[in-house]
N, C-alpha and C positions, 0 to 999 in steps of 0.2 A: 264631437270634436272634428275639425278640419285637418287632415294632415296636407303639408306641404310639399311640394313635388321639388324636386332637385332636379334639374337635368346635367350630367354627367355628361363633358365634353370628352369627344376623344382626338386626336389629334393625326394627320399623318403619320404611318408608320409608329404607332401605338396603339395600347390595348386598357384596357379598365373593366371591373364590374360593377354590378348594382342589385340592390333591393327594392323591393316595395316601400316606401311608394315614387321611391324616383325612377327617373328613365336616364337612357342613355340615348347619345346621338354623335354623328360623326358627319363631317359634307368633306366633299373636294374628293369624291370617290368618282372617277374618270376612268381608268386602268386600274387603278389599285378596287381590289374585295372588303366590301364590311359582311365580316364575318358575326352572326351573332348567333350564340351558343346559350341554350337557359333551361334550369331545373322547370317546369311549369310550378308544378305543386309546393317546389320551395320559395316559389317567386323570387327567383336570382335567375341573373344573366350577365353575359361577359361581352365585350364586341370589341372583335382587331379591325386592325384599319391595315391592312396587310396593301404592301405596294411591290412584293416583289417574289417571282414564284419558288425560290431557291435559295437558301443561304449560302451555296457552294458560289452564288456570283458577289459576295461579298468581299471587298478589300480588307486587305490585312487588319488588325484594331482589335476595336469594342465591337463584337457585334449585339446588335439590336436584334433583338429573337423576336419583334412585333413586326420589322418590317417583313419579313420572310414566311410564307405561306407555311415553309415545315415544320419552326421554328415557334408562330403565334399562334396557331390552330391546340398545340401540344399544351405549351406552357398557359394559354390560357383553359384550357380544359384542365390543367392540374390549378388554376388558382379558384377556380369555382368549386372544386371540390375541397380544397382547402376551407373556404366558405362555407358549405352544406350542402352543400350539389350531388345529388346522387347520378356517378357515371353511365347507371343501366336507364336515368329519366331522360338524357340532354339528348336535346333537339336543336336541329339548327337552319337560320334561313342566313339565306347570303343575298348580296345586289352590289353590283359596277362592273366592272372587268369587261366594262366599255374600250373600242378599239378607236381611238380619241384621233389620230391622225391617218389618212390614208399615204400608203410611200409603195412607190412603185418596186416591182421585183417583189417575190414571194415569201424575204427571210425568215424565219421564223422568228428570230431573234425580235424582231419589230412587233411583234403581237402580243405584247405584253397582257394587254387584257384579256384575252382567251388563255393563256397560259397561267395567269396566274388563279383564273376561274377552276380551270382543271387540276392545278397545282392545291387549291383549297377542299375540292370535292374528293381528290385521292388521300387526303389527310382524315377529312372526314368519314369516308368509310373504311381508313383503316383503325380507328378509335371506335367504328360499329353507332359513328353521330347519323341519324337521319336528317335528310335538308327537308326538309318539310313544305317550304318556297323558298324562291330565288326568282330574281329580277336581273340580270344578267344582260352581259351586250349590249349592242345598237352602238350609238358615236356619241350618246348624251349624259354628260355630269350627272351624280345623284346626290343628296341627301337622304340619312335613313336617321331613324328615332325609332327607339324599342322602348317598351311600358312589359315590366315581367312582371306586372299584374295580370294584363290581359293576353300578353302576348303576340299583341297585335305589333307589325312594323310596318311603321308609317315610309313610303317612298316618297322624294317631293324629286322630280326629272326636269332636266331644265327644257323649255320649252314641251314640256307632256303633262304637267300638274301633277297630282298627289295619286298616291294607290295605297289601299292597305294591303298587306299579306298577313 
């Protein structure tokens, strides 16, 4: 019997999981991190599409706990274990937090994609998640596609082609 693959879109500043045999995928990753967190052995996995390193720079409202590094890193690592996900198995690769515009003067505030690169890696080792790879940096857009069959996450870089980690 063939099973059918689903791919699971994720969107800007959103998060989702998945099982075997579907994969998940996310693009328009510039500055914002795809975070992707997976049991191996239970073949599930989760991936935010985080755009922001801090939910304390959020305006008053609704907050969105996918857009913000402290906020999606958390709640998606409790929705996988919600699902079956053992928190002593999760592993995690990350890729973007590309520095997409150069601007003169050193602010920090302007580095969005190094900040919220760091803002994801301090999340994840204070939940004790290893990254296992990451693709990180440089000034080039990504696409990423995960399979929590194999594990593998496919990069597609704009103008660098395809990588697996």
């Amino acid at each position: 019997m063939i099973e059918s693959k689903t791919i699971i879109k994720v969107g800007i500043a959103d998060m989702n999981i998945v099982k075997t045999p579907d994969i998940i995928r996310t693009s328009g990753l510039g500055s914002c991190v795809g975070v992707v967190i997976y049991d191996q052995t239970r073949e599930i996995a989760g991936l935010a599409h985080v755009m922001l390193p801090d939910s304390s720079l959020a305006k008053s409202g609704v907050l969105n706990i996918a857009k913000y590094a402290d906020t999606a890193v958390k709640d998606l690592v409790s929705k996988l274990i919600r699902h079956g996900a053992r928190a002593n198995f999760l592993k995690a690769k990350i890729a973007g937090g590309a520095q997409m515009f150069q601007f003169s003067g050193g602010s920090d505030m302007m580095r969005i994609g190094p900040r919220n690169v760091e803002a994801v890696k301090l999340e994840l080792a204070a939940l004790n998640i290893a990254i296992v790879a990451a693709d990180v940096g440089g000034n080039s857009g990504r696409t990423i596609e995960f399979n929590p069959q194999n594990c593998i996450l496919h990069i597609r870089t704009v103008n660098k082609g395809i990588q697996e980690l």
